[in-house]
VEXFIRO-268600 format. One record per residue (C-alpha): x negated, y, z negated. Coordinates in steps of 0.5 Angstrom, whole numbers, plus 500, padded with zeros to 3 digits. Layout:
// residues N
XYZ;...
END
This chain:
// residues 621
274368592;281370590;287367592;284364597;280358596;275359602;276351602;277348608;278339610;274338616;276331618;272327624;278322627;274317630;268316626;272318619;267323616;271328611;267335608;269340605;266345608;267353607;268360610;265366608;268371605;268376611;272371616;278372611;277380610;276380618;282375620;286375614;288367614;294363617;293363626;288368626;283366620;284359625;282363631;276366628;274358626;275356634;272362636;266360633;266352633;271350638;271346645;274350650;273346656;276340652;283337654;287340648;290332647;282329648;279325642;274333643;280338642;281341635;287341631;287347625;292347620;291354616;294356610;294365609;291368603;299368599;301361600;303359592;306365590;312364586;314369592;321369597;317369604;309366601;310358603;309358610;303356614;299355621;297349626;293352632;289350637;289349644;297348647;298341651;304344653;301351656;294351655;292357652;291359644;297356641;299356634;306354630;309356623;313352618;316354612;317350606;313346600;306343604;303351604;303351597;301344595;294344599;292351596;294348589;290342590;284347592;285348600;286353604;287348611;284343615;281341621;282334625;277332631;276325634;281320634;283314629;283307632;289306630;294309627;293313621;294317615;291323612;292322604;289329600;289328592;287334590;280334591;279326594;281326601;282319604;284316612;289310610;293305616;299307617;301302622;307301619;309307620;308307628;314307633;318310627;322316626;321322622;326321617;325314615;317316615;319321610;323316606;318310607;312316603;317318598;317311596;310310596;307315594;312320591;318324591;312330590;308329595;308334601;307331607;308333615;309327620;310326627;316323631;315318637;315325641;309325638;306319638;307318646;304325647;311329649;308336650;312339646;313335640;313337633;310337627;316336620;314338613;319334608;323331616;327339616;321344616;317345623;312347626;316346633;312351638;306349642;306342642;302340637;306334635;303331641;297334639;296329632;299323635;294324641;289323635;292317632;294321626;302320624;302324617;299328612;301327605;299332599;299332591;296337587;295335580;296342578;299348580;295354579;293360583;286365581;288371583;284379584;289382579;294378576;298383571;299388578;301382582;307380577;309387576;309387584;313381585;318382579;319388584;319384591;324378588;329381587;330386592;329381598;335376595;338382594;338384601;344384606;341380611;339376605;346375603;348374610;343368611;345365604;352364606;351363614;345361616;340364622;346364626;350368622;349374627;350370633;357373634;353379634;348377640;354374644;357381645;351385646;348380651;342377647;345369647;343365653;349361656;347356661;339357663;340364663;345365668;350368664;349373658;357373655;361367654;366369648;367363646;361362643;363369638;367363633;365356637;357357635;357362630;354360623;359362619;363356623;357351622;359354615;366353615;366345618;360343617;356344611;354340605;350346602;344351604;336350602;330353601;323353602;319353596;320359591;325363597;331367594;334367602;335359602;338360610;337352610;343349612;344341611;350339614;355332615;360330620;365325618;369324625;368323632;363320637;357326634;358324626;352324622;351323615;349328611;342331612;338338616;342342620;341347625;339353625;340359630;335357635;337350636;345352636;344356642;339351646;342346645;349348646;351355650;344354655;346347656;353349657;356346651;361349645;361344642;358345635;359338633;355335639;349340637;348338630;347331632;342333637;338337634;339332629;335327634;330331636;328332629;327325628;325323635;319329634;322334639;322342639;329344640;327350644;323347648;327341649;334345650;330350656;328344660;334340659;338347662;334348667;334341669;341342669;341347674;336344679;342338679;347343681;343346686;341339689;333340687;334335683;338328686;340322683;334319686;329322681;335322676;335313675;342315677;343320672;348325672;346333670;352337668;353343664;355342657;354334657;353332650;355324651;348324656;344329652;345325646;345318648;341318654;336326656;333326650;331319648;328319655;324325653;321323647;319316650;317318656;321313660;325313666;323317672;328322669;323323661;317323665;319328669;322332663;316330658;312336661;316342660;320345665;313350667;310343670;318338672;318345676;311344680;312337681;319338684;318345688;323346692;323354689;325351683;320355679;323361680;329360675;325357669;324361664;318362660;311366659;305363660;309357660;312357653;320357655;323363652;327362645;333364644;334371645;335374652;331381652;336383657;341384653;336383646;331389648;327391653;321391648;322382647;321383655;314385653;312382647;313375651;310377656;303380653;304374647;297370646;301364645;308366650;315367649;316367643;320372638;316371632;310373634;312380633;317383630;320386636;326384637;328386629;325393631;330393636;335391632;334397627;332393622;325396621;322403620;315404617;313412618;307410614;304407621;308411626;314407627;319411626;323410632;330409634;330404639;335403644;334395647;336396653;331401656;323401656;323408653;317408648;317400648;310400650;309404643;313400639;309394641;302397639;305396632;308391633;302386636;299390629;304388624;306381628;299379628;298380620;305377619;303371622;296371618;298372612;304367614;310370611;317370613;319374618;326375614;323376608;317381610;322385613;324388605;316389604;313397606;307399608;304400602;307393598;303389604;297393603;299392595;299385595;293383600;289386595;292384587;293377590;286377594;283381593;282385600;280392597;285395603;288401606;293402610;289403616;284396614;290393614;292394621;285394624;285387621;292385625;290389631;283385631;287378630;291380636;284382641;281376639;287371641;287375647;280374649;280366647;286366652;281370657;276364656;281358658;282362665;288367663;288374665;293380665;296377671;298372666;302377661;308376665;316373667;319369671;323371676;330368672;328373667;327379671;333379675;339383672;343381668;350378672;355379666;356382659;354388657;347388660;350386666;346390672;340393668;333392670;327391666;321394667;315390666;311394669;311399667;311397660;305394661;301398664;303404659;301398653;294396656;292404656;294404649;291398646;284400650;285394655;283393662;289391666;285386671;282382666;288383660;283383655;281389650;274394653;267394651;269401646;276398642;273391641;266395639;271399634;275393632;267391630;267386634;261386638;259380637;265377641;265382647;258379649;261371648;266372653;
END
């Protein structure tokens, strides 16, 4: 096999049993490796009726085929399973150095089960893998674990550790790599500390790859180098960050202001933006192994009640929920959050969404001081955000963290009242960033038929919208207008294409977007050797988004479920988008008659599943 390994851990929690099992090689020529090579292995091996964070619920870390490469965009991998934030299939992506170092030390992922008896460490040194105490680690935040490792093991050890979020089992706690890259989405933090295991350290003696065909591959990657580190949006994140274009955003209306409320507050156009992060705050930028781009920020304040020491920055998710969802400018008191929340284990998306919309429910009086411990929730109030909400989440404590700890989704259930209707989210995953009234009506569909939920990256949509796409050579040559549903429904047949092999190739969204067609065909098979063309390729995406779709169908979900909530739906109030509706409807229903799916079940016919060569598959659902 090439590039991959066909390798994967397979690790017991409660008895402590280690294998090294394999894969066959048509998994990886069906669903490419990353979330769907992990899709395919629950698929197969998976307990669906199991609670997601039971000792019997499979957590699957998946590297893709390109992990290792000395190439900008290749370090990234996968955590899957079972969401304890939603329910559904989920899955996570995290940059930096933990994807090549596994694929080094001979793997290409791991799958946990069972539960430690006490707190535990996973210790993988190139082909001996072991379970070790990390009782000394317990109740610690992330930061100071990550020291702790360096000193004990190395500072070339890799390794991803969960913060006390995790450990309490907060459903959307986070996993961290190096205490700065995350898989942050979904809640698989919780997932790892529901089973007693508080990090993953690895070393790989060496750092070879056996690839298909070497000489095409370096030709390939001389090429790819440059051109990406070249690019104007390379060059704009280097010196800014992923909030270089947030200026952008608040003009067009894509930036949510208070639990999306509002789509324009001018303010943030020089408050938030990156290049004032740059301005008052960076130290200097970082990188994820062998990435040109390097749109990492680290930052230190030196003054005032939010100073921090030098240290991870936020990037553009992180600056707008927990600052102009929340009602705040105050770039300052956002690097200190999202700051806490990485030691603490807590995705800033997530945290920021239900923080605003607990924020509305006050204002409203659904939430009252009785289910608060006396708490006041008032827009923009960083002091009570940093200094009391998010502790309280990540250890659960007070009526208020308990009641946050959850979700928004599920703090909304408990507390009714309609409070429901101004969450945000899709099949309970809160939305990120990017307001699709303003951002493109397209996103509005990618959330809603996402496998996972809301989520910006699954699929290349909103680049798409940007105009920051065009691939003739499998029918995307469209001009989009964001702001309309036309030819939407089209653009998303390739984008849940196109987003799914992305995904499982596990390569970054900012870096594939100066790749063609053909150069990703190109790389498949010099690297892994796939022997695809364009049209294998697609089909291989195309399968990967079908078979998460009917995993979801087997928790119970159908297309009733492809939806958004009312907050999302309703006109914008203001800005450019500002009384605009988005019609989901038809959007869908033009998106399931291309896609060959039934638009009662929300899962693909008998014939495209049979097309897709997925027989076996319709026959297990």
């Amino acid at each position: 096999m090439y590039g991959n390994t066909g390798k994967i851990i397979v690790v017991d929690l409660t008895t402590g049993k280690i294998e090294i099992a394999s894969l066959p090689e048509t998994d990886y020529l069906s669903y490419i490796g990353g979330s769907g090579l992990a899709a395919r292995y629950f698929w197969e091996r998976g307990n669906f009726q199991a609670d997601p964070l039971s000792a019997e619920a499979m957590l699957i870390f998946m590297n893709g085929p390109f992990a290792g490469l000395k190439l900008s965009g290749a370090s990234r991998s996968s955590v899957a399973g079972r969401s304890p934030l939603t329910g559904n299939w989920g899955d996570s992506s995290c940059g930096g150095y933990f994807a090549p170092e596994l694929r080094y030390a001979g793997f290409d992922g791991i799958v946990l089960t069972g539960k430690a008896e006490k707190p535990s460490l996973l210790v993988i040194e190139d082909n001996a893998v072991c379970i070790e105490s990390a009782e000394d680690y317990w109740g610690k935040g992330i930061e100071s674990v990550n020291r702790s490792l360096k000193d004990k093991f190395g500072k070339t050890w890799r390794n991803l550790i969960i913060g006390p979020a995790g450990e309490n089992q907060v459903k959307y706690a986070l996993i961290l790599n190096e205490a700065h890259h995350a898989f942050g989405r979904a809640g698989f933090g919780a997932v790892m500390g529901s089973k007693n295991l508080k990090a993953i350290v690895v070393k790989a003696s060496t750092k070879t790859m056996t690839l298909a065909d070497p000489e095409a591959f370096e030709t390939l990657r001389k090429e790819l180098n440059p051109r990406i580190k070249e690019a104007l949006a390379s060059d704009v994140m280097r010196v800014n960050g992923t909030a270089a274009n947030l200026e952008g955003g608040v003009y067009s209306g894509d930036v949510p202001i208070r639990n999306f409320t509002s789509n324009f507050w001018q303010e943030m156009a020089e408050s938030l933006t990156g290049s004032t992060l740059s301005e008052k705050y960076l130290t200097h930028g970082g990188a994820c192994a062998y990435c040109t781009i390097a749109c990492k920020r680290n930052v230190r304040i030196t003054e005032g009640i939010f100073a921090i020491p030098d240290g991870p920055g936020p990037e553009y998710e992180t600056i707008v929920s927990l600052g102009s969802l929340i009602g705040s400018m105050d770039l300052a008191a956002v690097c200190k959050a999202g700051r806490i929340c990485n030691d603490l284990g807590l995705d800033t998306i997530t945290t920021g969404a239900t923080i605003a919309w607990a924020m509305e429910a006050f204002e409203k009086g659904d939430i009252t001081a009785a289910d608060t411990d006396g708490i006041s929730l008032i827009w923009g109030d960083m002091e009570t955000v940093i200094d009391v909400l998010i502790p309280a989440i990540a250890a659960r404590t007070g009526k208020l963290g308990r009641l946050l700890a959850d979700g928004s989704a599920a703090a909304a259930r408990r507390i009714g009242k309609g409070s429901s209707d101004y969450t945000a989210h899709a099949k309970g995953l809160e939305v990120p960033a990017h307001d699709p009234r303003g951002g493109g009506h397209g996103l509005a569909l990618t959330y809603a038929i996402s496998p996972r939920g809301a989520c910006h990256v699954a699929f290349p949509m909103l680049f798409m919208e940007m105009g920051a796409c065009y691939y003739p050579e499998i029918g995307f040559e469209y001009e989009l207008e964001p702001k309309t549903d036309e030819n939407k429904a089209e653009a998303a047949v390739i984008a849940v294409a196109l987003g799914s092999i992305e995904n499982s190739a596990c390569f970054c969204q900012f870096a594939d977007r100066e790749i063609t067609i053909p150069e990703w065909v190109a790389l498949f098979n010099t690297v892994a050797g796939y022997g695809w063309d364009i049209d294998a390729m697609m089909l291989a995406g195309k399968r990967v988004f079908y078979l998460k779709r009917l995993i979801n169908y087997r928790f119970g979900r159908t297309a009733a479920d492809d939806t958004l909530t009312p907050r999302m739906l309703e006109p914008a109030r203001d800005g450019e988008p500002e009384g605009i509706a988005i019609n989901l409807d038809a959007m869908k229903a033009a998106f399931y008659r291309l896609m060959e799916m039934d638009p009662i079940q929300g899962i693909p016919t008998q014939s495209a599943l049979i097309a897709c060569g997925m027989a076996e598959e319709f026959e297990h659902i």
